[in-house]
Structure formats: C-alpha cells, structure tokens
C-alpha positions in Angstrom: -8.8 12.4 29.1 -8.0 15.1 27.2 -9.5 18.5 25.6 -10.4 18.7 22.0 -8.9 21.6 20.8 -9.0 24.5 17.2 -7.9 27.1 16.5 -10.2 30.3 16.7 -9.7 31.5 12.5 -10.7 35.2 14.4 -8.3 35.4 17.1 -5.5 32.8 16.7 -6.6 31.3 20.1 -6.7 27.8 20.6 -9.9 26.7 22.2 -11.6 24.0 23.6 -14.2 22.3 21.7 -16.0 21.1 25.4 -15.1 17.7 23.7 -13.0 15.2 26.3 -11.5 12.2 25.0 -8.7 9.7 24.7 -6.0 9.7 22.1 -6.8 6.3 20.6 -10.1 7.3 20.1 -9.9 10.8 18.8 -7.4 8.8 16.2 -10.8 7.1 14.9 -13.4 9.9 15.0 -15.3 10.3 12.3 -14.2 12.4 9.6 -17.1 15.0 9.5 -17.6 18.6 9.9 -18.4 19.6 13.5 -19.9 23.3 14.7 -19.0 25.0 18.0 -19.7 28.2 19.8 -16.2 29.9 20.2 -15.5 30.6 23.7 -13.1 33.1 22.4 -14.7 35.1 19.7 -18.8 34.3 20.5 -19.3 33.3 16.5 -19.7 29.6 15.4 -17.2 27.7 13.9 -16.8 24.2 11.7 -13.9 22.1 12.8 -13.1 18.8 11.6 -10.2 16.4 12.9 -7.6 17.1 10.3 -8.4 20.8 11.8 -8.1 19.7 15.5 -5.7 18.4 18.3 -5.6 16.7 21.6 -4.4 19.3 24.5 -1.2 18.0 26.2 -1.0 15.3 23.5 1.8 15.9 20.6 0.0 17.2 17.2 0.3 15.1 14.3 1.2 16.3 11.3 -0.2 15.0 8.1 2.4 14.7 5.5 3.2 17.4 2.7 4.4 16.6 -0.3 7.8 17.8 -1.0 7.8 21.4 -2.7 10.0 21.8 -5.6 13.2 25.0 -5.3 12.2 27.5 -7.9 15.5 26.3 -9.4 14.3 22.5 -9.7 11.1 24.0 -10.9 12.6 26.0 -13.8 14.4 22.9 -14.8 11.7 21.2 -15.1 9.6 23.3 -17.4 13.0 23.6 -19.1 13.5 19.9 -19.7 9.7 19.8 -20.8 9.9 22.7 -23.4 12.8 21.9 -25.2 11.3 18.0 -25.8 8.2 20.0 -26.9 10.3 21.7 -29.5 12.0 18.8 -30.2 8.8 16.5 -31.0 6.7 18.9 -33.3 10.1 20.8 -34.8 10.1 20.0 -38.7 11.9 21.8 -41.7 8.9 23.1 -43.2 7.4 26.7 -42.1 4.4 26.8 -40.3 2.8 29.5 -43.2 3.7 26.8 -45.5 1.7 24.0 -44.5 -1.9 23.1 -45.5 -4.7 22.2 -43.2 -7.4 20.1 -44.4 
C-alpha cells in the first residue's frame, strides 16, 4: 500500500493525505474534490487526483498539448492575416462604398 500524496500550495511540501492505497485502485478513484488538514501548514486544502500521487510509485503525467515556438506562432498569424487581406481586398475605397 502506498501513501496518497499533494503538494502543500503554502510550503511546496509534499504531504500525505492519511489516504493508503494500491496503484490500480487510486487509477479508478473518483474524480472529485477532496479536503485535508495539512500536516505541514495547519490550513485545509482541496486535492483531487489529477492534483495527487502515489508515494514510491512513478507520477503520471497527463499529456500537454504541444506549445507552438513564438516563431511558428508568428507564422501563423502571418499566414492568417495576409488570407484576410486577400479575401475582403477589392479595388474600391472603403470611404467610397455605400451601406444600406
């Protein structure tokens, strides 16, 4: 069996929930917001799985997506502005043309 651990968002401290358990079945916990006393800090804290680990167990990771380079980002908005130009230019001034 193994602890159920967080992180204490005061100190940094990783602390025990006073929650034992197996790794199969902290994979199929509930996902819901749990309170604890910190043992670290005294306040009370939420926790839910995505926020918590198994002590001596490897953490999981959820997936990130993948974050653009600010050059593949100003590329982008490049690309996208220049077909905006493209789609709406015309030959006729905008102070020339009549709204209904």
């Amino acid at each position: 069996m193994s602890s159920v651990m967080i992180k204490c968002p005061v100190t940094g401290r990783a602390v025990s929930t006073a929650i034992e358990t197996e790794p199969n079945s902290f994979r199929r916990l509930p996902k819901v917001t749990a309170r604890m006393r910190c043992p670290a800090c005294g306040q009370d804290h939420e926790w839910t799985v995505s926020s918590a680990w198994l002590s001596g167990e490897p953490r999981l990771v959820a997936k990130m997506p993948v974050q653009k380079t600010a050059a593949a980002q100003l590329a982008s908005r490049n690309r996208t502005a220049a077909s905006r130009s493209t789609e709406t230019s015309c030959d006729t001034p905008r102070s020339a043309m009549v709204t209904p």
